[in-house]
C-alpha positions as CSV (number, residue, x, y, z in Angstrom):
1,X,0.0,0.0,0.0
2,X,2.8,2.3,0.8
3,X,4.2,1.9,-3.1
4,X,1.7,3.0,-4.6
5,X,1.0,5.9,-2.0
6,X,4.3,7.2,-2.4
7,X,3.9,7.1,-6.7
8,X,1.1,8.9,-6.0
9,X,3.0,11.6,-4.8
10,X,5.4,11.2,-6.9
11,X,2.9,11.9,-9.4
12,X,0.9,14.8,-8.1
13,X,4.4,16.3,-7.8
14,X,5.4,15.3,-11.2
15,X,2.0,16.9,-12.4
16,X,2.6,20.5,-10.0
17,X,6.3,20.7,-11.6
18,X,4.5,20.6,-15.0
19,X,2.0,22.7,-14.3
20,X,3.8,25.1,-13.0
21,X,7.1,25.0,-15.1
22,X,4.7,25.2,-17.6
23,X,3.1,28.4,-16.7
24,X,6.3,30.3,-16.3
25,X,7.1,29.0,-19.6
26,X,4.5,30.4,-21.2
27,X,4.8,33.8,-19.1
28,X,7.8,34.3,-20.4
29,X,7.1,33.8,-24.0
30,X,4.1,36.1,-23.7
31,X,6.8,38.8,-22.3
32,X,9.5,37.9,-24.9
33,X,6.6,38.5,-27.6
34,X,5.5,41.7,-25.5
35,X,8.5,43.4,-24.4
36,X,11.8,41.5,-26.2
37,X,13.9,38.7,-25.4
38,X,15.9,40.6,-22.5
39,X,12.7,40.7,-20.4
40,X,11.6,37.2,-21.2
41,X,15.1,35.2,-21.1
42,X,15.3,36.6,-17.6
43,X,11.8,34.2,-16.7
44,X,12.9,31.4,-18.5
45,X,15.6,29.9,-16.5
46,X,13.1,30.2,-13.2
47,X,10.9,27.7,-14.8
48,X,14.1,25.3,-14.1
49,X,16.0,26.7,-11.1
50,X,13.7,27.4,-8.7
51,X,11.2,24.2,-8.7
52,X,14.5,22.4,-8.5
53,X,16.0,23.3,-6.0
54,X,13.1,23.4,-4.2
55,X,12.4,19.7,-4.5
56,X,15.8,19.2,-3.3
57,X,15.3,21.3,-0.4
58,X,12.0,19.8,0.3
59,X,13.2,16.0,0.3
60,X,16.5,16.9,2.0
61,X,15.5,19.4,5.0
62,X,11.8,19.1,4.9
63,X,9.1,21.1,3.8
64,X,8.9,24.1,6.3
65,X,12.8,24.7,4.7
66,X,11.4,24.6,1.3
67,X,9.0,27.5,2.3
68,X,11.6,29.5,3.8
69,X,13.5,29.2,0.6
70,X,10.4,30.1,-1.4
71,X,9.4,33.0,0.6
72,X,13.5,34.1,0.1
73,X,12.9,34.0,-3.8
74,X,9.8,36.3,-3.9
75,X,11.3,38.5,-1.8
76,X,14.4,38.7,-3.5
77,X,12.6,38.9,-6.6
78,X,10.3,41.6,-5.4
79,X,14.2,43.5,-4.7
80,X,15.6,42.6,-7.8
81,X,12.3,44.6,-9.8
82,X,13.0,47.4,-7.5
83,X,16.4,47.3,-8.0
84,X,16.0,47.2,-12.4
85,X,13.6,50.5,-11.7
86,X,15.9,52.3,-10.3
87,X,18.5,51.6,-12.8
88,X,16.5,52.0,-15.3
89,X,14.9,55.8,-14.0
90,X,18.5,57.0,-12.8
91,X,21.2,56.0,-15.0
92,X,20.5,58.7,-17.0
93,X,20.9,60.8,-14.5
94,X,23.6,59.6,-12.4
95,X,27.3,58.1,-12.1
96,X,27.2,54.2,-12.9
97,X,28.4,53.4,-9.6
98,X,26.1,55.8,-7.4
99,X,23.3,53.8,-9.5
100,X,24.8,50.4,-8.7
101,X,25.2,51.2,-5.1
102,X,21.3,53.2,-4.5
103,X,19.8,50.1,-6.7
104,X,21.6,47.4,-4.6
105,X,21.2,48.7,-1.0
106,X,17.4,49.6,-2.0
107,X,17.3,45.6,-3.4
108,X,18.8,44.2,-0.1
109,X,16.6,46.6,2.0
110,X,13.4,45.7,0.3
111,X,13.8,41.9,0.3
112,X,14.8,41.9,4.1
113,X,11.4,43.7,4.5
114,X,9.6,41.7,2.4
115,X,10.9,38.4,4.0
116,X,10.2,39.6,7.4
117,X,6.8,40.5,7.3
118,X,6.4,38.0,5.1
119,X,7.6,35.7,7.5
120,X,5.6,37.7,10.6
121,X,2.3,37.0,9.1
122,X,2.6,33.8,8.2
123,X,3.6,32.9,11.9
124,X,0.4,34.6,13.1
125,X,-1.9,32.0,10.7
């Protein structure tokens, strides 16, 4: 009975990674196709990094790891678009390395927030 409970999961996790590899993929063509293959190429390699190494986070240190290390890419992700706006709205404006240096603290700021009260509410649920 066990066997074919665990290729059940094995299956409803081969079926999410699918799903949701798929998705991304998809996303990111529709922004190749919308805004050029420097804004898509950057969501195609998620489609194969992150569920990855999430599974292997997952099977090795559990599941409650594997939701840290989620929560750590959204919120580093949500840094990271903060970070291409402002080098996007100041380089004009600005020395390269002020840029670099306002865009980076401002990314590493604003995913620290983002993981903390992140991480605050869901500890309240």
């Amino acid at each position: 009975m066990r066997a074919v409970e665990g290729e059940a999961d094995e299956a409803a996790r081969l079926h999410r990674a699918l799903v949701f590899g798929g998705l991304i993929t998809a996303l990111s063509g529709y922004l190749t196709t919308k805004f050029g293959v420097a804004v898509g190429g950057l969501f195609l390699g998620f489609s194969a990094i992150l569920p990855a190494s999430l599974t292997l986070v997952k099977k090795q240190e559990g599941e409650e790891a594997a939701g840290d290390d989620a929560l750590g890419a959204v919120a580093g992700s949500i840094g990271l678009v903060a970070f291409g706006v402002i080098v996007w709205r100041l380089s004009d404006t600005l020395a390269a390395w002020l840029v670099l240096l306002i865009a980076a603290v401002v990314w590493l700021s604003l995913s620290i927030a983002v993981w903390l009260l992140a991480h605050r509410f869901m500890r309240r649920q």
